[in-house]
N, C-alpha and C positions, 0 to 999 in steps of 0.2 A: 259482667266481665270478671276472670276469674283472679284474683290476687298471686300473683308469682312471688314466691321468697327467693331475695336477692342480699349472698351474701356479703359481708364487706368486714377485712382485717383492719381497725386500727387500734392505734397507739393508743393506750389507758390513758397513755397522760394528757391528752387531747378532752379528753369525754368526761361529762359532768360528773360528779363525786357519784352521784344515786348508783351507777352503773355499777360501779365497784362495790357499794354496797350492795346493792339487790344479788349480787355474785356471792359476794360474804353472806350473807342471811340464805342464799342457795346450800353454800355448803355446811354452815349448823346447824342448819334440818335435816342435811341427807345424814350429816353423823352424831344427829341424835344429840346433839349438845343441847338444842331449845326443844321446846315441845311443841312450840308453836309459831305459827309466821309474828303471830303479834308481839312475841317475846322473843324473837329474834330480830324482828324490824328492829324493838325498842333499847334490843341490844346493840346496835350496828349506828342508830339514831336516822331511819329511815320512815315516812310513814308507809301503813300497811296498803294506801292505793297506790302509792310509787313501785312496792314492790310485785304489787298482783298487773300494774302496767307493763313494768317488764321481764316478768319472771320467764316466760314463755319464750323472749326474743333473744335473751341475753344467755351469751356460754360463754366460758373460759377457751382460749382458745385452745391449750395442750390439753383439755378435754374433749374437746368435739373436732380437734385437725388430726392431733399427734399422738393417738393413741395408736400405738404402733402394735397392732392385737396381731396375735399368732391364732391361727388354730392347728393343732395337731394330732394323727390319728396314731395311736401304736395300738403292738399285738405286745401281752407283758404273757411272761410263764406264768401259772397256773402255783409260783411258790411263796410263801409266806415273806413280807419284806419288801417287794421288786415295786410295787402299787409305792411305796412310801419312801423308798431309795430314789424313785422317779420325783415325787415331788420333793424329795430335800436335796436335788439336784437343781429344781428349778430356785426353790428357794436361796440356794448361793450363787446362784448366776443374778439375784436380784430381779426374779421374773414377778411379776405380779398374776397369780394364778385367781383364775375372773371365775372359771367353771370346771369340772372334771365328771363326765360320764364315764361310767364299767360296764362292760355286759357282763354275764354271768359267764365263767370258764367253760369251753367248749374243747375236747380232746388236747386237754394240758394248757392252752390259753387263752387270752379274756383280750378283746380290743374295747381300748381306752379313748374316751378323746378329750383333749386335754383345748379348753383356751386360757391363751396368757396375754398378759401384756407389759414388754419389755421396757425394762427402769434400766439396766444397770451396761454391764462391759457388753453384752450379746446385744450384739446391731444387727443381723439379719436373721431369718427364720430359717437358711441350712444351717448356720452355725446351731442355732438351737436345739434343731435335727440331731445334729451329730454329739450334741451336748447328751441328749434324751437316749441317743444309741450306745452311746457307752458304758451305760448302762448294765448291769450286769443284771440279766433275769429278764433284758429288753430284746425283741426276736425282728422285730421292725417298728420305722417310724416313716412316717408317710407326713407331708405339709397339705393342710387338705385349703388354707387360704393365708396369706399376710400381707399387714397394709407395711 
């Protein structure tokens, strides 16, 4: 019989301390603060079979619900700047820019595609649209998905 993952939201503050740690020791490995699970466990005061029991089952949940990821296609002109005005636009909108593909310029312009994921004042992805259009050196922007 094949094992179903069956999700369920609750409250931290219901749930045994380890979980919150194993979450903690999740993220000073992903940013590199420990080197090691053993020296993150020991930092958090967790042991290392607690946290390999639930490293795998256990997510934050504005990590794994509410990432509110854009992806976006533009056509930019072929001019020196337009690639960089684009992302210091997303960066004062407070976008958290996750990936950025270029093609190579094709008869004056290069299609971009850009994933984000919104932090800040822009709540939906026309907004963001129109944010990226305004653009100056920006010829089109196309929403290719957003959760």
């Amino acid at each position: 019989m094949e094992h179903q993952t069956q999700l369920i939201v609750v409250d931290a503050s219901v749930l045994p301390d380890v979980i919150g740690k194993v979450l903690e020791v999740k993220k000073l490995l992903a940013n590199k603060e420990e080197k090691s699970s053993a020296a993150a466990c020991k930092r958090v005061g967790i042991s290392r079979s607690a946290y390999y029991k639930y490293k795998n089952c256990v997510y934050s949940y504005e990590d794994k619900i509410t990432q509110r990821i854009i992806n976006l296609h533009a056509v930019l002109r072929d001019e020196a700047g337009v690639l960089s005005s684009v992302l210091s636009a997303l960066y004062d909108a407070d976008a958290n820019i996750l990936t950025v593909n270029q093609n190579i310029p094709i008869d004056g312009v290069a299609g971009v595609t850009f994933s984000v994921r919104l932090n800040g004042e822009v709540k939906s992805p026309h907004q963001l649209q129109q944010l990226v259009s305004a653009v100056q050196g920006v010829v089109e922007v196309k929403i290719l998905s957003g959760e």
